[in-house]
MDAnalysis code that builds the backbone (N, CA, C; Angstrom):
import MDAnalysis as mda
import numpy as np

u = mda.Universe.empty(477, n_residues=159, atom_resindex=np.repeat(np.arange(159), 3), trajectory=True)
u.add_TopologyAttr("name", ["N", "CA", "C"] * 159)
u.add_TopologyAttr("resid", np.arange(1, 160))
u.add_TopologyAttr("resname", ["UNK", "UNK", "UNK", "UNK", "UNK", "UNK", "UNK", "UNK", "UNK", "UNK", "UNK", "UNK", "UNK", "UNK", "UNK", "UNK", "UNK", "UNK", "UNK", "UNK", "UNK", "UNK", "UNK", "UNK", "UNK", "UNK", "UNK", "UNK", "UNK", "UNK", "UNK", "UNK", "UNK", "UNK", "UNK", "UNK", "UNK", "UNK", "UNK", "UNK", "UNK", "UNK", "UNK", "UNK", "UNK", "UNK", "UNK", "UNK", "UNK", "UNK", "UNK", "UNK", "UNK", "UNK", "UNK", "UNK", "UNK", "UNK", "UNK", "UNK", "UNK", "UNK", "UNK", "UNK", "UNK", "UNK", "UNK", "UNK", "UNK", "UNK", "UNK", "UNK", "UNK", "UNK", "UNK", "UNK", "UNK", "UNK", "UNK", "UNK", "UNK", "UNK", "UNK", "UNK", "UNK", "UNK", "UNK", "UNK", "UNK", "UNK", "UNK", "UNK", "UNK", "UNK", "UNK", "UNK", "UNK", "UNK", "UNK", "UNK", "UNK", "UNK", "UNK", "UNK", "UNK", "UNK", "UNK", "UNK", "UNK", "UNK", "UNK", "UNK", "UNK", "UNK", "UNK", "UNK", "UNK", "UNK", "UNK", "UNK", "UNK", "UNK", "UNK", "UNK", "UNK", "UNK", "UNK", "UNK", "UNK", "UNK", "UNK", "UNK", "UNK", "UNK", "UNK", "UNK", "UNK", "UNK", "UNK", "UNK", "UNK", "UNK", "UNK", "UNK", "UNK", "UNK", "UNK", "UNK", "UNK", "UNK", "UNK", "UNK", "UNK", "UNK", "UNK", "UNK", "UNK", "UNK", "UNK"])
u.atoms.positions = np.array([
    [5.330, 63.969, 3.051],
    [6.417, 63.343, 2.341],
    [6.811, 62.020, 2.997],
    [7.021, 62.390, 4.176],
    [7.179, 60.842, 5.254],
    [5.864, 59.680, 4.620],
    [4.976, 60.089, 4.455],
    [3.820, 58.596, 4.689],
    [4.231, 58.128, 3.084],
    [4.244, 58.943, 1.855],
    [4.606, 58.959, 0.978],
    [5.971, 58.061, 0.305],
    [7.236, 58.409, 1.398],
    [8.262, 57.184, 1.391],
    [7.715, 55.938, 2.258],
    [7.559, 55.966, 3.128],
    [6.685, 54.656, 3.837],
    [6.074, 53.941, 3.151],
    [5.014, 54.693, 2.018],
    [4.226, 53.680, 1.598],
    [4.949, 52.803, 0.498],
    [6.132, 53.579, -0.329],
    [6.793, 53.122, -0.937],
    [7.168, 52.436, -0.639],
    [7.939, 52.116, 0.222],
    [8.833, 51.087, 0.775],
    [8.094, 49.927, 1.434],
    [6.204, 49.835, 1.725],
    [5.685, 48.997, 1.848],
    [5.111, 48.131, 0.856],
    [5.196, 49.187, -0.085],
    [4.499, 48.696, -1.562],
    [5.978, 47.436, -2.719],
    [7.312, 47.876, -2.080],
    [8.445, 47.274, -2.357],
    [8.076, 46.138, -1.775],
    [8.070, 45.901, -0.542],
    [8.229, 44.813, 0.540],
    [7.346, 43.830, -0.095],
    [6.095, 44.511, 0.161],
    [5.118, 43.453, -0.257],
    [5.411, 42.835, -2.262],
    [5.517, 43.864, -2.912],
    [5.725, 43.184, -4.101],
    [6.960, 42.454, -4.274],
    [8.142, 42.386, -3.629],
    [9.410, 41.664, -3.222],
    [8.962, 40.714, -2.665],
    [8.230, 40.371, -1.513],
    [7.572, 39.453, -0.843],
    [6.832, 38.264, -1.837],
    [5.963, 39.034, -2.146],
    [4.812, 38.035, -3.290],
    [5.681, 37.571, -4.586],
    [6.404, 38.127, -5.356],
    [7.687, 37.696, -6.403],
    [8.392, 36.731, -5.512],
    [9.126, 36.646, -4.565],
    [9.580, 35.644, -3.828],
    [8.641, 34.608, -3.581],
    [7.336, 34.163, -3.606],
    [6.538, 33.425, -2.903],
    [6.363, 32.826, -4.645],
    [5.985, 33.664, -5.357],
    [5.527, 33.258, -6.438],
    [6.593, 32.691, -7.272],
    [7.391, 32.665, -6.860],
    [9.182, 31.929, -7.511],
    [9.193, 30.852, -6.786],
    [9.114, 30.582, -5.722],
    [9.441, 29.922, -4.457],
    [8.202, 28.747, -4.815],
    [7.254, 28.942, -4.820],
    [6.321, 28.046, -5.026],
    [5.810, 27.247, -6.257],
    [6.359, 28.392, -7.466],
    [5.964, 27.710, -8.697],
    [7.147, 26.682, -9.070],
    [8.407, 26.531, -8.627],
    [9.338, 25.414, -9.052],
    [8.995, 24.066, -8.670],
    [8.441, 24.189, -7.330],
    [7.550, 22.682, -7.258],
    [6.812, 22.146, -7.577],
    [6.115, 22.742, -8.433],
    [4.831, 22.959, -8.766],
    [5.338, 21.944, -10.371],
    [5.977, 23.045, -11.062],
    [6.791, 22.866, -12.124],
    [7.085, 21.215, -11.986],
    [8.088, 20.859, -11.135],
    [8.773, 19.509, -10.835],
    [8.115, 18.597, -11.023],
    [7.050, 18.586, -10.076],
    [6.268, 17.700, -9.717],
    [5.050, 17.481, -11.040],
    [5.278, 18.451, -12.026],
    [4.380, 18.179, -13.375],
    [4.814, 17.781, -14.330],
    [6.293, 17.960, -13.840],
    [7.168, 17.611, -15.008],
    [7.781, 15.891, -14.697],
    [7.383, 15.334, -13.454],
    [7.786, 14.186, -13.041],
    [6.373, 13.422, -13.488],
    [5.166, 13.746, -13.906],
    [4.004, 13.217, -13.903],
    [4.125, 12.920, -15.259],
    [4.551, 13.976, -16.404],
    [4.848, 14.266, -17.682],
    [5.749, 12.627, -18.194],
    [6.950, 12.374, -17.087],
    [7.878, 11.824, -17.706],
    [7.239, 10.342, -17.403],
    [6.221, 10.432, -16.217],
    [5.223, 8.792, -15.966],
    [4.553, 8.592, -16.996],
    [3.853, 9.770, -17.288],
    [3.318, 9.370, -18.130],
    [3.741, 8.734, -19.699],
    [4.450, 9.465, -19.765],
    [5.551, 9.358, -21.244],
    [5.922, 7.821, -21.173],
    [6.809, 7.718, -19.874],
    [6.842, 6.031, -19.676],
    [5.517, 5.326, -20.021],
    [4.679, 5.270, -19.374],
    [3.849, 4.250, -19.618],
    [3.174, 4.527, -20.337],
    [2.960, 5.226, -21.619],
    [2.909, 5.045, -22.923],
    [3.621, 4.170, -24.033],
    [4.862, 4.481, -23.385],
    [5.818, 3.436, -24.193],
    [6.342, 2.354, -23.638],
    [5.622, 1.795, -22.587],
    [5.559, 0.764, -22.329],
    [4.381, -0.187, -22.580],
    [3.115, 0.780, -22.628],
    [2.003, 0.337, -23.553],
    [2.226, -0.311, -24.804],
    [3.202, 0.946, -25.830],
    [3.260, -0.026, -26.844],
    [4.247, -0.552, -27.048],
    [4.864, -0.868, -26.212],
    [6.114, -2.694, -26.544],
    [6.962, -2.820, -25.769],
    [6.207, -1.750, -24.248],
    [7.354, -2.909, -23.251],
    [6.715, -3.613, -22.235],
    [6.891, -3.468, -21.192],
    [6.276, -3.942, -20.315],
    [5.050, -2.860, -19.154],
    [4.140, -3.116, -19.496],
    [2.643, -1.893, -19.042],
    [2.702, -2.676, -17.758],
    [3.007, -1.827, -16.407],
    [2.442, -1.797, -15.042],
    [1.394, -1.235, -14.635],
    [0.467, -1.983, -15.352],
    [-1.028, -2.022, -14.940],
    [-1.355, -3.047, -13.920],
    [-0.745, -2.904, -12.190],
    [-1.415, -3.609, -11.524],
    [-2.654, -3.235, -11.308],
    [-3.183, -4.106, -10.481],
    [-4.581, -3.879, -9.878],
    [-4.595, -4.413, -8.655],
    [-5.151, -3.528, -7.626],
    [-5.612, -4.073, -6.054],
    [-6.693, -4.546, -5.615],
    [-6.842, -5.367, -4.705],
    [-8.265, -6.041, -4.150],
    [-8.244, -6.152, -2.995],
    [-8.682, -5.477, -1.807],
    [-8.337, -4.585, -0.590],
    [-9.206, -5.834, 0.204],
    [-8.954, -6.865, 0.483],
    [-9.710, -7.839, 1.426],
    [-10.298, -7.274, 2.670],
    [-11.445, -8.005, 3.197],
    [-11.958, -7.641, 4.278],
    [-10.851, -7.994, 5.605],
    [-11.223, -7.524, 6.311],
    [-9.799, -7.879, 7.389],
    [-9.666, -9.186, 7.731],
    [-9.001, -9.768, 9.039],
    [-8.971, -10.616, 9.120],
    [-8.863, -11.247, 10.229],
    [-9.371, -11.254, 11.481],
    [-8.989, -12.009, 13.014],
    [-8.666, -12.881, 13.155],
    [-7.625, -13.650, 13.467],
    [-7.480, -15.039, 13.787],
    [-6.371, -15.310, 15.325],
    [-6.547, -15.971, 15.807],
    [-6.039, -16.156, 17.345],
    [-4.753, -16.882, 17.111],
    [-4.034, -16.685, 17.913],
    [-2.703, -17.044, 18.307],
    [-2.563, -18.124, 19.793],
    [-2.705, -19.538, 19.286],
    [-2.557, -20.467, 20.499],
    [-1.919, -20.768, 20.913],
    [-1.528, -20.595, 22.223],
    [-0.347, -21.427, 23.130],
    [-0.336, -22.499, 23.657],
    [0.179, -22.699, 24.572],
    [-0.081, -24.220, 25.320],
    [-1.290, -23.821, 26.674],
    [-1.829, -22.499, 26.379],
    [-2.878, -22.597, 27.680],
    [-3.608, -22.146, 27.112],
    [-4.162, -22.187, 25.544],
    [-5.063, -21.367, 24.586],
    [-4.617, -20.216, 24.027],
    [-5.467, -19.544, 23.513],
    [-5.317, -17.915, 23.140],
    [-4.499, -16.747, 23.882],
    [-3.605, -17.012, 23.258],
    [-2.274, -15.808, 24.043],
    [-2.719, -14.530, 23.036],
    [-2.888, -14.460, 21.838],
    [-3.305, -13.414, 21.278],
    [-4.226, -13.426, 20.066],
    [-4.569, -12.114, 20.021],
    [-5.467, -12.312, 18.235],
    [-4.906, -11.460, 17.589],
    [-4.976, -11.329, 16.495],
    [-4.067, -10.780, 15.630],
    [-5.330, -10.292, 14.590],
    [-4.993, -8.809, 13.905],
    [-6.037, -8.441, 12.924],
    [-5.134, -8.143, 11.855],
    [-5.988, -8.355, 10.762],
    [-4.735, -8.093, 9.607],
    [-6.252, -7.663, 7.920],
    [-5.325, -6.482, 7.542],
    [-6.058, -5.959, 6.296],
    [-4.780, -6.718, 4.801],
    [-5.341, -7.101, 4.110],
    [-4.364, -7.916, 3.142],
    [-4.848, -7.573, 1.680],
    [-3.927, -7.093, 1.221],
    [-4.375, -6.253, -0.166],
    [-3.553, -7.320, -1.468],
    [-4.049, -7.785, -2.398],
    [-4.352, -8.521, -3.400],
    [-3.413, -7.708, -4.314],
    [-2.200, -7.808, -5.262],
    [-2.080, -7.161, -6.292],
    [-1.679, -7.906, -7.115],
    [-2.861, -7.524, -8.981],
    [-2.723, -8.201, -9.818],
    [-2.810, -7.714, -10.933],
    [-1.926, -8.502, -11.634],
    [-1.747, -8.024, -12.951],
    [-2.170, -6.725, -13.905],
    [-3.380, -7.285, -13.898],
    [-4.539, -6.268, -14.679],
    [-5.560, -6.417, -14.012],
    [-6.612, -5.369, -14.623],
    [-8.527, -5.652, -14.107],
    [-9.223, -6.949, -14.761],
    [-8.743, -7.214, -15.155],
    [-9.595, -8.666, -15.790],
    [-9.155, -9.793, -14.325],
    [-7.736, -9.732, -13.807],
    [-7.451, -10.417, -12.932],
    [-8.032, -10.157, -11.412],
    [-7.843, -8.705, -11.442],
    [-8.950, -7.892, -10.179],
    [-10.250, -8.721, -10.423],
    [-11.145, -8.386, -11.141],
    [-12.174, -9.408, -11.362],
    [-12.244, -10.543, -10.728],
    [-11.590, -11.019, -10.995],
    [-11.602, -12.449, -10.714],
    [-11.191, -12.558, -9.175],
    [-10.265, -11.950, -8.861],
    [-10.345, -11.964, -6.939],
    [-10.972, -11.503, -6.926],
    [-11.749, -10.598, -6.852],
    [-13.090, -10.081, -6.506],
    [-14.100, -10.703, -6.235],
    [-14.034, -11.511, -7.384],
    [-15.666, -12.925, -7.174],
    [-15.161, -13.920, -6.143],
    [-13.867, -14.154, -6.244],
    [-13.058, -15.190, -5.326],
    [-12.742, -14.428, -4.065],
    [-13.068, -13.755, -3.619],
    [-12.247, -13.420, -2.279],
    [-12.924, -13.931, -1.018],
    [-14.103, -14.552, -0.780],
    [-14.421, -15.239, 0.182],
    [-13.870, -16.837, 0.221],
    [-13.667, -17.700, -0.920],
    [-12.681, -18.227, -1.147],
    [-11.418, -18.290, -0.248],
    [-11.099, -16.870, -1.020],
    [-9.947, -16.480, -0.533],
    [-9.381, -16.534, 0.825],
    [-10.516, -15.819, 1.513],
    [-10.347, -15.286, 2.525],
    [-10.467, -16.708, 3.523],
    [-11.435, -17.684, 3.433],
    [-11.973, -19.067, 3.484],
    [-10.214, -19.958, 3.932],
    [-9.199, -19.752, 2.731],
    [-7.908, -20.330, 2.408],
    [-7.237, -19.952, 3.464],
    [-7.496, -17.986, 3.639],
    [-6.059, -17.644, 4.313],
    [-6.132, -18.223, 5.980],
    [-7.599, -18.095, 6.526],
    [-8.268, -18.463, 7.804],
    [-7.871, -19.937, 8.373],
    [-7.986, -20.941, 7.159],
    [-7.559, -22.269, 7.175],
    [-6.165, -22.294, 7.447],
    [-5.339, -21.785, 6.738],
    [-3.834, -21.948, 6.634],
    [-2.994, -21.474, 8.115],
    [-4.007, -20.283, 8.147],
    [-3.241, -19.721, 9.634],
    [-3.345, -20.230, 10.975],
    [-4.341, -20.792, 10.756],
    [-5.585, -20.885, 12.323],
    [-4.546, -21.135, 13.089],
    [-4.173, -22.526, 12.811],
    [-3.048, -22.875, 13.895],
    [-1.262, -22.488, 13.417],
    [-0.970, -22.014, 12.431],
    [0.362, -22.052, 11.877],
    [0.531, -20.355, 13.231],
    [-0.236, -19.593, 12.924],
    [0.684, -18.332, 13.982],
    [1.235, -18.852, 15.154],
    [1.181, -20.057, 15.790],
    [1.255, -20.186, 17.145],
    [2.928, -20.738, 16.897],
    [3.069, -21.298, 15.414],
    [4.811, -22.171, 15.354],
    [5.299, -20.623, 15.403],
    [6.920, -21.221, 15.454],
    [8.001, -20.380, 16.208],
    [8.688, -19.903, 14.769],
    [8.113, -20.188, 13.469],
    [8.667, -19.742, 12.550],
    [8.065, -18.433, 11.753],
    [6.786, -18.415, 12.621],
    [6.300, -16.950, 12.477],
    [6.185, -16.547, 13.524],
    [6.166, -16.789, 14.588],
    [6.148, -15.979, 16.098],
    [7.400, -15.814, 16.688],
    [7.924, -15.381, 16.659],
    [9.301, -15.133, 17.388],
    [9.070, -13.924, 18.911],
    [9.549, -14.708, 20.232],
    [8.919, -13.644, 21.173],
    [7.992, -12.889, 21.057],
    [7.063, -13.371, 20.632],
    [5.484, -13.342, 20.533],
    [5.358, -11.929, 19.366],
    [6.191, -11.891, 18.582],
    [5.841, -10.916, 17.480],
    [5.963, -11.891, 16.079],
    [4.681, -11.161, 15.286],
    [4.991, -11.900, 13.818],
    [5.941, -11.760, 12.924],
    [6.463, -12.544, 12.152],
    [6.912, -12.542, 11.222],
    [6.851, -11.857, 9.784],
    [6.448, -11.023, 9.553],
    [6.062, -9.905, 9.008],
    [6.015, -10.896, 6.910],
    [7.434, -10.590, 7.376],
    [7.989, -11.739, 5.800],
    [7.717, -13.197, 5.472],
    [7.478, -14.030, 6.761],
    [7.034, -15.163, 6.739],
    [5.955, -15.642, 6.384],
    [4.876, -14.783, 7.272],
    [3.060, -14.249, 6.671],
    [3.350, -13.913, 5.692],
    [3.925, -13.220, 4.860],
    [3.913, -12.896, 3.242],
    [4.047, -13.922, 2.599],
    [4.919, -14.396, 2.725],
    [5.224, -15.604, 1.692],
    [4.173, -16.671, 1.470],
    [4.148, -17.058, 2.749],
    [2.392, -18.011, 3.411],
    [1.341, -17.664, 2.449],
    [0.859, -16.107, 2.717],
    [-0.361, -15.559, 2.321],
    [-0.345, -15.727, 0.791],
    [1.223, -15.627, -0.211],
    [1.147, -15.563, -1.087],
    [1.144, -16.888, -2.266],
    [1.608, -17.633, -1.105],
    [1.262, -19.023, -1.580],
    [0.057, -19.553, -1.610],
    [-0.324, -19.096, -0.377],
    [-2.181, -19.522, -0.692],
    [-2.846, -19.461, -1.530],
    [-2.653, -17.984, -1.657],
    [-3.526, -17.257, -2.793],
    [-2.794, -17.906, -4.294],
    [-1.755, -18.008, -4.486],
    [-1.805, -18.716, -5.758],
    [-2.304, -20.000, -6.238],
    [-2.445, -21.109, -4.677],
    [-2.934, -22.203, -4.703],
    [-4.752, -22.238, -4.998],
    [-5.320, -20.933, -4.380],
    [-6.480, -20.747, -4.661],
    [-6.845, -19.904, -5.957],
    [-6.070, -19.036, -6.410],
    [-6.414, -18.303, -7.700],
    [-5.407, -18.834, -8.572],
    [-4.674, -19.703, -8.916],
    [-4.020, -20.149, -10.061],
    [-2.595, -19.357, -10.056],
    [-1.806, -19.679, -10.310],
    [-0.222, -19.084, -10.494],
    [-0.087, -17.790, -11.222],
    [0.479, -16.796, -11.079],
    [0.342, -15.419, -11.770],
    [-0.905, -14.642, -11.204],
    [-2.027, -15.153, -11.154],
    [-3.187, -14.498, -10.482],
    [-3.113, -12.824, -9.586],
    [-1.928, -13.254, -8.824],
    [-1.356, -12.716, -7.483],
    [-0.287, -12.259, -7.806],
    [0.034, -10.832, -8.140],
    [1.853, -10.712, -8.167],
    [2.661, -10.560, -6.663],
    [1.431, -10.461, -6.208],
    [2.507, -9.890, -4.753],
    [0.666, -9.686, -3.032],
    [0.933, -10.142, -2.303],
    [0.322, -9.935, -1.467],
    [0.878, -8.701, -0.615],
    [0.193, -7.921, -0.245],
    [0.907, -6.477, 0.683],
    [-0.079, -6.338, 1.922],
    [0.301, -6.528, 2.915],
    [-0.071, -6.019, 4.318],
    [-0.224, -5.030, 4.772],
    [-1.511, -4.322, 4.861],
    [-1.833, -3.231, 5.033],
    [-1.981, -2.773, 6.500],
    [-2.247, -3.617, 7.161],
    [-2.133, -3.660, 8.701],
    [-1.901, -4.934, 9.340],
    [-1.121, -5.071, 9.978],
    [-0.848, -6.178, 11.322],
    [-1.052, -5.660, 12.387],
    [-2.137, -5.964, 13.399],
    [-1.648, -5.725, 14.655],
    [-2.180, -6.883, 15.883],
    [-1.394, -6.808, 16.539],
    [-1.794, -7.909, 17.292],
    [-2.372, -7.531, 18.858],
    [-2.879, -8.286, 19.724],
    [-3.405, -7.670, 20.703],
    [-3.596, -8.858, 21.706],
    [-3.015, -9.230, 23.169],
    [-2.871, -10.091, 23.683],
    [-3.804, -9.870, 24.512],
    [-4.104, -11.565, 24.959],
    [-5.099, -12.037, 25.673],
    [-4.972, -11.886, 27.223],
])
């Protein structure tokens, strides 16, 4: 009779247990399909007549460039710089252009990291390089081209 209530009361536990897990787990589950549901819903109806956020990214090759002082190379700096545009027709097009590109950003920086308006106590300017990078790139891919340049890594590493 004893193993008989025991098992009962293990056979409770565990099915109390698994009903709890299976409650417990399916509401997120739920949420998170129902938040995909309502993206999607959006950008359907922004497809047809509002505004469709169809960017597109173009993940540049990295980028080394040195940091000069008044006794040479105090540091080098590596940087991954991600492209975002409009649509894929515009991806395209940085795509064929990104040595170009990349050609522009190398030029612009070479010597600009070393002024004091992006180096501050020898750290970059995080926002300053943005703006820079994003001007370039519009000067080299045409205005709109570029909605936004994003920095995927900065890091710098002294000499």
């Amino acid at each position: 009779m004893k193993i008989v209530v025991i098992a009962l009361v293990a056979l409770l536990l565990l099915g109390g247990g698994g009903a709890g897990a299976y409650f417990y787990f399916k509401q997120p589950a739920e949420a998170a399909s129902g938040a995909a549901g309502e993206h999607a819903e959006g950008a359907k109806a922004k497809s047809k007549g509002g505004h469709a956020g169809t960017s597109a990214f173009v993940q540049l090759d990295p980028l080394l460039l040195p940091i000069i002082g008044k006794n040479g190379v105090t540091q080098s700096v590596s940087m991954v710089i991600v492209i975002e545009t409009p649509d894929e027709a515009s991806k395209a097009m940085v795509v064929s252009l990104a040595p170009r590109l990349k050609d522009a950003f190398i030029q612009d920086m070479y010597g600009v990291l070393s002024q004091e308006t992006m180096v501050r106590g020898g750290v970059i300017q995080v926002t300053a390089l943005k703006n820079r990078l994003h001007k370039v790139s519009n000067k080299v891919l045409g205005e709109g081209m570029a909605k936004d340049v994003l920095l995927q890594v900065v890091q710098q590493k002294p000499m």
